[in-house]
CHARMM-style PDB file with segment names, atoms N, HN, CA, C and O in Angstrom:
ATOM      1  N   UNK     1       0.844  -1.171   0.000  1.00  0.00      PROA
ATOM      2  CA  UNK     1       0.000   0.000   0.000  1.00  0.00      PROA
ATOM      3  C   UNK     1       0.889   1.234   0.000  1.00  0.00      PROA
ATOM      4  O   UNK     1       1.740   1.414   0.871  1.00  0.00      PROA
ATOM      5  N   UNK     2       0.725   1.864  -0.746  1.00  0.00      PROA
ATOM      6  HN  UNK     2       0.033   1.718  -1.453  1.00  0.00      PROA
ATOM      7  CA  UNK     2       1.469   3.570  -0.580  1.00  0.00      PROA
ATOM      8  C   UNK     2       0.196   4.847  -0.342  1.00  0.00      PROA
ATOM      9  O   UNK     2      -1.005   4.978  -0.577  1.00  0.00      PROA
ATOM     10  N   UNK     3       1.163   5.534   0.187  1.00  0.00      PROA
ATOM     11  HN  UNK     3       2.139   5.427   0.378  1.00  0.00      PROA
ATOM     12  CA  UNK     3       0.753   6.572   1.210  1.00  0.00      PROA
ATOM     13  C   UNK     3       0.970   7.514   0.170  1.00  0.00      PROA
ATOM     14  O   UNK     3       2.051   7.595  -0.414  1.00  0.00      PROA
ATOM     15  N   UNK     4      -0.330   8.466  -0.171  1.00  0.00      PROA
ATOM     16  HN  UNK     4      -1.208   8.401   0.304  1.00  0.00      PROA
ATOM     17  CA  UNK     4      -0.350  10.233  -0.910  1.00  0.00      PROA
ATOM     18  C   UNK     4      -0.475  10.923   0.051  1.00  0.00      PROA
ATOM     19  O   UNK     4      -1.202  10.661   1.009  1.00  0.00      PROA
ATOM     20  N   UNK     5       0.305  12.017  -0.093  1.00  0.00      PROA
ATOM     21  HN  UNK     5       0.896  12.229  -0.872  1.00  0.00      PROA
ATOM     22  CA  UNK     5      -0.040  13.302   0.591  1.00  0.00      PROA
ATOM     23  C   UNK     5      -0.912  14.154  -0.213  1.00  0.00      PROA
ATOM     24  O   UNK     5      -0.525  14.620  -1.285  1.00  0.00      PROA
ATOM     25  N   UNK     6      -1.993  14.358   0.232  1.00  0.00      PROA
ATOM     26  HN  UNK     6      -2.307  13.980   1.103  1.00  0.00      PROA
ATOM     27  CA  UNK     6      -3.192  15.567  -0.571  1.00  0.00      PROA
ATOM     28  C   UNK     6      -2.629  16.715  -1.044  1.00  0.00      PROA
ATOM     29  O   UNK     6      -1.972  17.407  -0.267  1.00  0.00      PROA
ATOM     30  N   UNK     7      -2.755  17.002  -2.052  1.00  0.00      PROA
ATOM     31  HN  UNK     7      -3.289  16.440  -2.684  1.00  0.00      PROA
ATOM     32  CA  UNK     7      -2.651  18.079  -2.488  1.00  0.00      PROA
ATOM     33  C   UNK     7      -3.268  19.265  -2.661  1.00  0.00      PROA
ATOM     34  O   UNK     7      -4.401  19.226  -2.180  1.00  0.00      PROA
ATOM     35  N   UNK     8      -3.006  20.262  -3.128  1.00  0.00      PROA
ATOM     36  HN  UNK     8      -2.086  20.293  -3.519  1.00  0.00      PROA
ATOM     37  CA  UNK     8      -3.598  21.804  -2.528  1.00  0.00      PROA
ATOM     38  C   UNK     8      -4.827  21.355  -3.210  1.00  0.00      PROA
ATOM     39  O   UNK     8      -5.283  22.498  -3.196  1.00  0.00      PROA
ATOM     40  N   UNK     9      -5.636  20.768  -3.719  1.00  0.00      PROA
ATOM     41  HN  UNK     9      -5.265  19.840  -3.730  1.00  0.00      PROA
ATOM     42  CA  UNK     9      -6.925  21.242  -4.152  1.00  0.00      PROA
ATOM     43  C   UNK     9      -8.044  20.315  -3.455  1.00  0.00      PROA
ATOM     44  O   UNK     9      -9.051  19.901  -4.029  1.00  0.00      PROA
ATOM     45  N   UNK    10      -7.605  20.004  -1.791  1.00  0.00      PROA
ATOM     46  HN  UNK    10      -6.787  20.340  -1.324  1.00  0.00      PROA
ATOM     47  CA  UNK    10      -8.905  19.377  -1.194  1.00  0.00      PROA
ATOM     48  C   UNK    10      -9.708  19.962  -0.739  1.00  0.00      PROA
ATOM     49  O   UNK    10      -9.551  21.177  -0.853  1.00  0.00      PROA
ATOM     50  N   UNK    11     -10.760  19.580  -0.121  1.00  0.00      PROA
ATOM     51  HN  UNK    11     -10.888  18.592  -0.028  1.00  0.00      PROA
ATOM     52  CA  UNK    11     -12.348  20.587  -0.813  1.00  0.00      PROA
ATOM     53  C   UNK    11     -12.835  20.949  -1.616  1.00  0.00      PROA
ATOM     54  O   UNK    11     -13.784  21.692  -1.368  1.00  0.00      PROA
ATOM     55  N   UNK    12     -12.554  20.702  -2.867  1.00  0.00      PROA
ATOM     56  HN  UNK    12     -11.783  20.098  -3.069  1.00  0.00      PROA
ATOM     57  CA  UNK    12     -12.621  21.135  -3.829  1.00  0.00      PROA
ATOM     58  C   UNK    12     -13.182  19.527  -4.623  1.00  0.00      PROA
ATOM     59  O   UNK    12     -12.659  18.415  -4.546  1.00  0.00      PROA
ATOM     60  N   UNK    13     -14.574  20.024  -5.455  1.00  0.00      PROA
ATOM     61  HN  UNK    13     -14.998  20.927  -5.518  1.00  0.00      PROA
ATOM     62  CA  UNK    13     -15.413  19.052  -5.864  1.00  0.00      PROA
ATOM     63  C   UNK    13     -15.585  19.184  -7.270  1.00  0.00      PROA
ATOM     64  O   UNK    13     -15.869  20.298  -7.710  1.00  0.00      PROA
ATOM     65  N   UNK    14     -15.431  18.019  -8.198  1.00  0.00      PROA
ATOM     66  HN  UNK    14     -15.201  17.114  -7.840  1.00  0.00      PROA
ATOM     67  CA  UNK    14     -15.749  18.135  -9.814  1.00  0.00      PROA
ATOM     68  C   UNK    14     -17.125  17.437  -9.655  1.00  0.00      PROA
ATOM     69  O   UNK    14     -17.661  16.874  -8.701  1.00  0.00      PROA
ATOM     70  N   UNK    15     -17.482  17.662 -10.857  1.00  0.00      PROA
ATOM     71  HN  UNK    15     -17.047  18.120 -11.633  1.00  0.00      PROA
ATOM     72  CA  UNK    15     -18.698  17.149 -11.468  1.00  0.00      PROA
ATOM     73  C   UNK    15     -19.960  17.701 -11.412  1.00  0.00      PROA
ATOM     74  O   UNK    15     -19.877  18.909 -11.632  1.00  0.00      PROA
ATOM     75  N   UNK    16     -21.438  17.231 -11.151  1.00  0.00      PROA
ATOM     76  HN  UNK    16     -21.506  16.250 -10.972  1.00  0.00      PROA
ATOM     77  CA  UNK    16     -22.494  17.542 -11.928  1.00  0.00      PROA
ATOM     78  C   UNK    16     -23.135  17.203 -10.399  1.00  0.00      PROA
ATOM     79  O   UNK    16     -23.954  16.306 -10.203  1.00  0.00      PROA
ATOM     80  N   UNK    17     -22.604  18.088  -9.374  1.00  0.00      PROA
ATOM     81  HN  UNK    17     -21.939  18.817  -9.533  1.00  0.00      PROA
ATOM     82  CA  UNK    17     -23.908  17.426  -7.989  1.00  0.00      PROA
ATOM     83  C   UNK    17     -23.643  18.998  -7.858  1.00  0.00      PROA
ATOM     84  O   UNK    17     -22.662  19.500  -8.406  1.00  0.00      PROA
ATOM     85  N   UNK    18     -24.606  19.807  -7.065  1.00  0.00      PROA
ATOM     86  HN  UNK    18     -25.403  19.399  -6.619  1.00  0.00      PROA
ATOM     87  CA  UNK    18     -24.758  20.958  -5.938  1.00  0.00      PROA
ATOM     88  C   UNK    18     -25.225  20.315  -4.871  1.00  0.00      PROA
ATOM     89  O   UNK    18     -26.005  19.368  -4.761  1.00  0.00      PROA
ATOM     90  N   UNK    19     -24.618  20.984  -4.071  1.00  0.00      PROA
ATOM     91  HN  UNK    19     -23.984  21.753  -4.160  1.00  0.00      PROA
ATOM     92  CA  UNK    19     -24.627  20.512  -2.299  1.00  0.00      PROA
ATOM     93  C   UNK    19     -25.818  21.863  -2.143  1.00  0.00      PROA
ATOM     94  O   UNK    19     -25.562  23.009  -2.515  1.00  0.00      PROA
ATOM     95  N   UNK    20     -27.507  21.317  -1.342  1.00  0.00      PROA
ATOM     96  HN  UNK    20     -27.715  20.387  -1.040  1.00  0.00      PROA
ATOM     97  CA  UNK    20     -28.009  22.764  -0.721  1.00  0.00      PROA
ATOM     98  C   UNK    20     -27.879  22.301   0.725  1.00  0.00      PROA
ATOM     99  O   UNK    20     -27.613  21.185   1.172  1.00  0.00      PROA
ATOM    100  N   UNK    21     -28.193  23.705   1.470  1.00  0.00      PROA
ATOM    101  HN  UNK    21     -28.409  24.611   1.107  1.00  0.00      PROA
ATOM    102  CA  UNK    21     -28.742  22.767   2.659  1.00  0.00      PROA
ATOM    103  C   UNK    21     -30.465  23.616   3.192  1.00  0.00      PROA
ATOM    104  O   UNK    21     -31.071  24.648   2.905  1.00  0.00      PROA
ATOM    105  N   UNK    22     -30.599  22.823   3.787  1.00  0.00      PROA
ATOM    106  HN  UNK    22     -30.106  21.985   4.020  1.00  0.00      PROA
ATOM    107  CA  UNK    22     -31.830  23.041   4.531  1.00  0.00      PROA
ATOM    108  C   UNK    22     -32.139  24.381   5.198  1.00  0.00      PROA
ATOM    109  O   UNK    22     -31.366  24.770   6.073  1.00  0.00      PROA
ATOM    110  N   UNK    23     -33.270  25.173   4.842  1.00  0.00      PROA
ATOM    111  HN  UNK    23     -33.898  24.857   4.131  1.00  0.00      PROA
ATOM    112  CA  UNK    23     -33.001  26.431   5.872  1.00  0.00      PROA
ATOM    113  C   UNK    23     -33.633  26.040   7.046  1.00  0.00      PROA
ATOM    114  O   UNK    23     -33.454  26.680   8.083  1.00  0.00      PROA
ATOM    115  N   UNK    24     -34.420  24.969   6.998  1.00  0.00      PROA
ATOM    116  HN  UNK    24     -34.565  24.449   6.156  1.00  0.00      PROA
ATOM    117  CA  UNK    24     -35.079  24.697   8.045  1.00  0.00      PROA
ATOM    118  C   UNK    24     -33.901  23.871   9.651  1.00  0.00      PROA
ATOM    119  O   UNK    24     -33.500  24.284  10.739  1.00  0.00      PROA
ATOM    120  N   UNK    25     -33.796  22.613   8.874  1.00  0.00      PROA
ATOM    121  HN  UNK    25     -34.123  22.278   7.990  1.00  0.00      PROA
ATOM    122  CA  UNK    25     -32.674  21.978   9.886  1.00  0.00      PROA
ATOM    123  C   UNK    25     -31.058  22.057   9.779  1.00  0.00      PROA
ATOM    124  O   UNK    25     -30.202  21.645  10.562  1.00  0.00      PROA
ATOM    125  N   UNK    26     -30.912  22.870   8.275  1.00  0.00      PROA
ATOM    126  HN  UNK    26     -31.607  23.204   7.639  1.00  0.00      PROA
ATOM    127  CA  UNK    26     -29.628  23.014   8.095  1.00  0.00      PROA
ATOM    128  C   UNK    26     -29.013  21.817   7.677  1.00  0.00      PROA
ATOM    129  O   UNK    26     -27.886  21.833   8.171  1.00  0.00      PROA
ATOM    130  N   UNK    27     -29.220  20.487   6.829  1.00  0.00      PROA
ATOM    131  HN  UNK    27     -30.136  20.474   6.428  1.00  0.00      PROA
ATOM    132  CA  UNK    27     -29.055  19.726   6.402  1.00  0.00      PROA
ATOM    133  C   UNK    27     -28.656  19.903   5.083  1.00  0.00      PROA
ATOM    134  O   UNK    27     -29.474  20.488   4.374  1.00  0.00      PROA
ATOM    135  N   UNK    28     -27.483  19.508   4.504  1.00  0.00      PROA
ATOM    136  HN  UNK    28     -26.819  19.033   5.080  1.00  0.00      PROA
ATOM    137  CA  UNK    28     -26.838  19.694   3.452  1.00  0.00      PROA
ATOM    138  C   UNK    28     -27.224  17.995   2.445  1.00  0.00      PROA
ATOM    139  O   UNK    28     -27.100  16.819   2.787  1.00  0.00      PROA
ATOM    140  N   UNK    29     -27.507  18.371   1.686  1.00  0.00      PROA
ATOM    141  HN  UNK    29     -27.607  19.326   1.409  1.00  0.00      PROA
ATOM    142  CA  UNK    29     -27.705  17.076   0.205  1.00  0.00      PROA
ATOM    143  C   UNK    29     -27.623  17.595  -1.270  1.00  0.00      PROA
ATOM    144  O   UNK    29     -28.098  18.641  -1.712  1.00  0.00      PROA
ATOM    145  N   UNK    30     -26.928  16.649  -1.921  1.00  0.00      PROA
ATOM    146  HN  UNK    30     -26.541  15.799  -1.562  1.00  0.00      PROA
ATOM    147  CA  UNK    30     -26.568  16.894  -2.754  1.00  0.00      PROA
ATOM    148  C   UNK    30     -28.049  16.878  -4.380  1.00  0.00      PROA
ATOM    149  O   UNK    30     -29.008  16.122  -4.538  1.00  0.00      PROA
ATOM    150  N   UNK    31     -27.723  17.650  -4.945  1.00  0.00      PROA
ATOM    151  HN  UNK    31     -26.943  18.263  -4.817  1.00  0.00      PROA
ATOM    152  CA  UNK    31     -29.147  17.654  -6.150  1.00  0.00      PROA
ATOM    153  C   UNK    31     -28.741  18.218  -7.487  1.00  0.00      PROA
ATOM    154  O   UNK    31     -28.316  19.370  -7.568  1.00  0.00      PROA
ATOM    155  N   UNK    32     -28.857  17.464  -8.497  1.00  0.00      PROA
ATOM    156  HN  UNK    32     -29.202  16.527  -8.432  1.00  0.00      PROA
ATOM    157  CA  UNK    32     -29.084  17.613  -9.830  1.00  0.00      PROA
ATOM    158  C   UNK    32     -28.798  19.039 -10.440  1.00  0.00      PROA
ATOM    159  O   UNK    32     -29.865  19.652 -10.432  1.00  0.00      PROA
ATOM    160  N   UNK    33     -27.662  19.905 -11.028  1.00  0.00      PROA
ATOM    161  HN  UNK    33     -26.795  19.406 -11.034  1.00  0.00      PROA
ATOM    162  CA  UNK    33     -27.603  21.590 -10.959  1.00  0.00      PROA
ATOM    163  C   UNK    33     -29.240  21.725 -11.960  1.00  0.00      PROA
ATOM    164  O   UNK    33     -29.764  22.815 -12.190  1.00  0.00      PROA
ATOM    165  N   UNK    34     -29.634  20.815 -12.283  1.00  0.00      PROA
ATOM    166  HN  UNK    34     -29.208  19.930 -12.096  1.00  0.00      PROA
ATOM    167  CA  UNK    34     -30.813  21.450 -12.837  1.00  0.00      PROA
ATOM    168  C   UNK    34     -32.109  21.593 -11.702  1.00  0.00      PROA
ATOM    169  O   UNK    34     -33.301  21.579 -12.012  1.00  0.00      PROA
ATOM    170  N   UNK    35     -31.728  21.691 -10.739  1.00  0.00      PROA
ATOM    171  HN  UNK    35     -30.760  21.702 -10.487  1.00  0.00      PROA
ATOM    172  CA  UNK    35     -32.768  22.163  -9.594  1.00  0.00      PROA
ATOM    173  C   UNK    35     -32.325  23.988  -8.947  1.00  0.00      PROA
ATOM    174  O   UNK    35     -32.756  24.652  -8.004  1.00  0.00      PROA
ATOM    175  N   UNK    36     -31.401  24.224  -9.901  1.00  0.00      PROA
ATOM    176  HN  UNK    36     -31.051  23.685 -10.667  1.00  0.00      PROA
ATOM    177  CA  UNK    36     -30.932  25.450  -9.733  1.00  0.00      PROA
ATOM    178  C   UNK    36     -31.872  26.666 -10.720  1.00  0.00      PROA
ATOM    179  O   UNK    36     -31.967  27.879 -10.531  1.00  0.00      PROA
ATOM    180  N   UNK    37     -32.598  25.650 -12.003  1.00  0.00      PROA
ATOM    181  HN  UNK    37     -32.520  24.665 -12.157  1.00  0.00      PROA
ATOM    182  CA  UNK    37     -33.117  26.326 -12.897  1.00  0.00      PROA
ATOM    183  C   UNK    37     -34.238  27.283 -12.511  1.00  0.00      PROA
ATOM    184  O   UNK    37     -33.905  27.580 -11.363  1.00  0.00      PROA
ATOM    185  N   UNK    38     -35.228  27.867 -12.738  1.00  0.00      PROA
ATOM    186  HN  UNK    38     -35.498  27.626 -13.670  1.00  0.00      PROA
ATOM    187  CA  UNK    38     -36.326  29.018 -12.335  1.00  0.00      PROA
ATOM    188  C   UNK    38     -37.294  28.054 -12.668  1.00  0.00      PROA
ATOM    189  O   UNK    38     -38.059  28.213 -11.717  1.00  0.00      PROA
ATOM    190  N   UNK    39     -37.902  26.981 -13.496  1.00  0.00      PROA
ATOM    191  HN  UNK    39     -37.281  26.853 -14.269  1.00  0.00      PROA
ATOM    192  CA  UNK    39     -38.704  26.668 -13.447  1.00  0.00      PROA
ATOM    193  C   UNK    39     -38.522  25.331 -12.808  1.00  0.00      PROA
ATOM    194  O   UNK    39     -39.123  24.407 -13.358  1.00  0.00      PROA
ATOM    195  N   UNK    40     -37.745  25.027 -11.659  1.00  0.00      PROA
ATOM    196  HN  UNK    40     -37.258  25.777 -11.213  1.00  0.00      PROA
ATOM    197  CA  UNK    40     -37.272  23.875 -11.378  1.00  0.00      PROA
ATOM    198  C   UNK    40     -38.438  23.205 -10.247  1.00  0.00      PROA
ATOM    199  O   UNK    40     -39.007  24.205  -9.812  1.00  0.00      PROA
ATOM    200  N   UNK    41     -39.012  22.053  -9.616  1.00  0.00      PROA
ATOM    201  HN  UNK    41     -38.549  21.240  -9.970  1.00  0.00      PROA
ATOM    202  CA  UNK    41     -39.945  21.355  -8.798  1.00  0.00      PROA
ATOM    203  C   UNK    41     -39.175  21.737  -7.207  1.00  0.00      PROA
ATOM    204  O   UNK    41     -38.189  21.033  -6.991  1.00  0.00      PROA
ATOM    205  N   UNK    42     -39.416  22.459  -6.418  1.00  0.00      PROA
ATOM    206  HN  UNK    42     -40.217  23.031  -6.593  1.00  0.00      PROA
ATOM    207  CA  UNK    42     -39.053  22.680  -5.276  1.00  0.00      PROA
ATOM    208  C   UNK    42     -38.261  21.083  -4.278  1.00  0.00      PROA
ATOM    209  O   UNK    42     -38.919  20.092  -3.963  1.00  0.00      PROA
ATOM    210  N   UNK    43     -36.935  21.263  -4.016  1.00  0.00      PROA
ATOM    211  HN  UNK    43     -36.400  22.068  -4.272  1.00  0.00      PROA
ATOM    212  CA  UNK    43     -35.921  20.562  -3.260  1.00  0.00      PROA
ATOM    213  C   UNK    43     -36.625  20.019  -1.844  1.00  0.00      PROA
ATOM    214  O   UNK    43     -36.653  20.934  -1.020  1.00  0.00      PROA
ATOM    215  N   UNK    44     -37.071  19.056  -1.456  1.00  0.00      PROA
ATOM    216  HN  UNK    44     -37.048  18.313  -2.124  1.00  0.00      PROA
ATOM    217  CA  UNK    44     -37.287  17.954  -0.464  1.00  0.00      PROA
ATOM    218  C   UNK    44     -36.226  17.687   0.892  1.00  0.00      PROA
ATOM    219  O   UNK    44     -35.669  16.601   0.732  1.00  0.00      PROA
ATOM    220  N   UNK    45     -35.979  18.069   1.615  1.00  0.00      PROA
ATOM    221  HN  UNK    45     -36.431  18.952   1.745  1.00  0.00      PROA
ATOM    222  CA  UNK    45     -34.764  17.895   2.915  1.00  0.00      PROA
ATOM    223  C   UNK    45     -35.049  16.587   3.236  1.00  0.00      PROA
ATOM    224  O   UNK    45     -36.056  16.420   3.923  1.00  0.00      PROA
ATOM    225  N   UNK    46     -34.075  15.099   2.736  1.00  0.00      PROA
ATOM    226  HN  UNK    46     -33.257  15.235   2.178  1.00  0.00      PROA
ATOM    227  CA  UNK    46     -34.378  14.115   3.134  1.00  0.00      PROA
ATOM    228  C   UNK    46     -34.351  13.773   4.535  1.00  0.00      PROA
ATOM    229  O   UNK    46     -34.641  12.643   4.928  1.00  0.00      PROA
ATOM    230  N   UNK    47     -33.829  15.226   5.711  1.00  0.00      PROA
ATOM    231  HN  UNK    47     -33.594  16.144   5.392  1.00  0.00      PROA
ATOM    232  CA  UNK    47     -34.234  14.674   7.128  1.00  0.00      PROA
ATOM    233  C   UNK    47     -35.459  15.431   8.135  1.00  0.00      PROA
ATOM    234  O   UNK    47     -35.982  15.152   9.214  1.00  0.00      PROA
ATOM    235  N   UNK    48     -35.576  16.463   7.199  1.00  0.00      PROA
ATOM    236  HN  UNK    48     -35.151  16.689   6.323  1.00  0.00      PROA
ATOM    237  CA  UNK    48     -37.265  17.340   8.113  1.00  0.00      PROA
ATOM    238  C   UNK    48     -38.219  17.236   6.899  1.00  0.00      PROA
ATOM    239  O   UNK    48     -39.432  17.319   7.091  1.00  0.00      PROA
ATOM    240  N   UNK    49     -37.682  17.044   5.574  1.00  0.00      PROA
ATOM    241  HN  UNK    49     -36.696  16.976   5.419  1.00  0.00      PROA
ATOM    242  CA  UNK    49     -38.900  16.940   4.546  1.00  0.00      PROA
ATOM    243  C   UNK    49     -39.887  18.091   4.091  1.00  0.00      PROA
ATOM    244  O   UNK    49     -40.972  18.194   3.518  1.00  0.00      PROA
ATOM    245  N   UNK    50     -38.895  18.920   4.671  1.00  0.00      PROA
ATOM    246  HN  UNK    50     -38.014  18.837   5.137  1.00  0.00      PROA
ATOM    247  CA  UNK    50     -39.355  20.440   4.158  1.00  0.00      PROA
ATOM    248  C   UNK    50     -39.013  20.887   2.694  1.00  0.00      PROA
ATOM    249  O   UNK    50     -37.894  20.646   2.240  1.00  0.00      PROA
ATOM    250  N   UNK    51     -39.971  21.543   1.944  1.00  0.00      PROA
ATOM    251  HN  UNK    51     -40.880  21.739   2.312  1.00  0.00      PROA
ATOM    252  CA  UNK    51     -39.440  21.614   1.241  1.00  0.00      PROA
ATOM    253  C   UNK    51     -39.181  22.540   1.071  1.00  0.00      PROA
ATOM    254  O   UNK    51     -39.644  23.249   1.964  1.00  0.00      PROA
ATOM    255  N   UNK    52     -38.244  23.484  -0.145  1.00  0.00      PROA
ATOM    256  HN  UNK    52     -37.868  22.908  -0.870  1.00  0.00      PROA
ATOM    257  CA  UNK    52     -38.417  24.727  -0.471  1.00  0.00      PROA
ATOM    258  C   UNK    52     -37.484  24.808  -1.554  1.00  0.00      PROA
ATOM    259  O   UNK    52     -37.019  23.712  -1.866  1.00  0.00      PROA
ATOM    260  N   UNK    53     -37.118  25.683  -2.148  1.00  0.00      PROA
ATOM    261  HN  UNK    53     -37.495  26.574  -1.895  1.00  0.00      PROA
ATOM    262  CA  UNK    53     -36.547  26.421  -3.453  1.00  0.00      PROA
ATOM    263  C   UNK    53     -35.176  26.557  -3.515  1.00  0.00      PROA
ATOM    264  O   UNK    53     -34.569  26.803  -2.473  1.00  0.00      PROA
ATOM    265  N   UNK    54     -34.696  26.461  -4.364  1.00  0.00      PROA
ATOM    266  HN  UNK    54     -35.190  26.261  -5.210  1.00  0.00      PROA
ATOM    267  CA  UNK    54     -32.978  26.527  -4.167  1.00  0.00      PROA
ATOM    268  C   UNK    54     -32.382  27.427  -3.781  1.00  0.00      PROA
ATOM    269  O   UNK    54     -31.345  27.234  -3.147  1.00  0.00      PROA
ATOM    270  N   UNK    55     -33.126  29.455  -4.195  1.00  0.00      PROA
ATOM    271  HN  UNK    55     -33.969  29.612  -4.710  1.00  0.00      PROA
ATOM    272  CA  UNK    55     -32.380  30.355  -3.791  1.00  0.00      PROA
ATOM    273  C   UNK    55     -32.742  30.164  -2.278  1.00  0.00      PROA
ATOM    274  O   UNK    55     -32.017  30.889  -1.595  1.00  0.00      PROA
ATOM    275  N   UNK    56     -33.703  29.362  -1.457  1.00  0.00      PROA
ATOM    276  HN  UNK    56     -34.291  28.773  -2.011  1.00  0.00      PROA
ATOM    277  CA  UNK    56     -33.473  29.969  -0.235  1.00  0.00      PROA
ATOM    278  C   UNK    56     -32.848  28.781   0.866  1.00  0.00      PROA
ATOM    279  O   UNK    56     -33.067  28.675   2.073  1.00  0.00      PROA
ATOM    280  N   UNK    57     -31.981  27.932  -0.041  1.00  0.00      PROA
ATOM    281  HN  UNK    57     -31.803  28.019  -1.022  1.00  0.00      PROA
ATOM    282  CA  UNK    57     -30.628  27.242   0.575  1.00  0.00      PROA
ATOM    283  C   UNK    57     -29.606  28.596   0.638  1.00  0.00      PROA
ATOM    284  O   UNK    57     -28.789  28.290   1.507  1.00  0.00      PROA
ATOM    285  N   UNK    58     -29.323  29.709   0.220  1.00  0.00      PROA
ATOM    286  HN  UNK    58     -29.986  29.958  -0.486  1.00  0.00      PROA
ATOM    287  CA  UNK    58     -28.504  30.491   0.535  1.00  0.00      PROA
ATOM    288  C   UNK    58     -27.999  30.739   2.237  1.00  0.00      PROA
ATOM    289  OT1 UNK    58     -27.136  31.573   2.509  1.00  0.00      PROA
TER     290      UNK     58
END
């Protein structure tokens, strides 16, 4: 087994997920960037089940 040392770009995420979180419980999940769109079906919090809109994960 060999050992990496991380390099400067951890935290740092590729691909096709947005992280929101919850304004209600503050629960972060990941969703489709097309739930970012204006005519998009309002985001589900899989742990209070609240739902609401993407700008108001801000």
């Amino acid at each position: 087994m060999q050992r990496t040392t991380p390099g400067i770009d951890i935290g740092k995420y590729g691909g096709n997920t947005v992280w929101l979180a919850c304004p209600g419980c503050r629960t972060w999940f990941p969703v489709s960037p097309r739930m970012l769109a204006p005519a998009a079906p309002p985001a589900c919090c899989p742990a209070c089940h609240r739902e609401f809109s993407a700008k108001e994960s801000s």
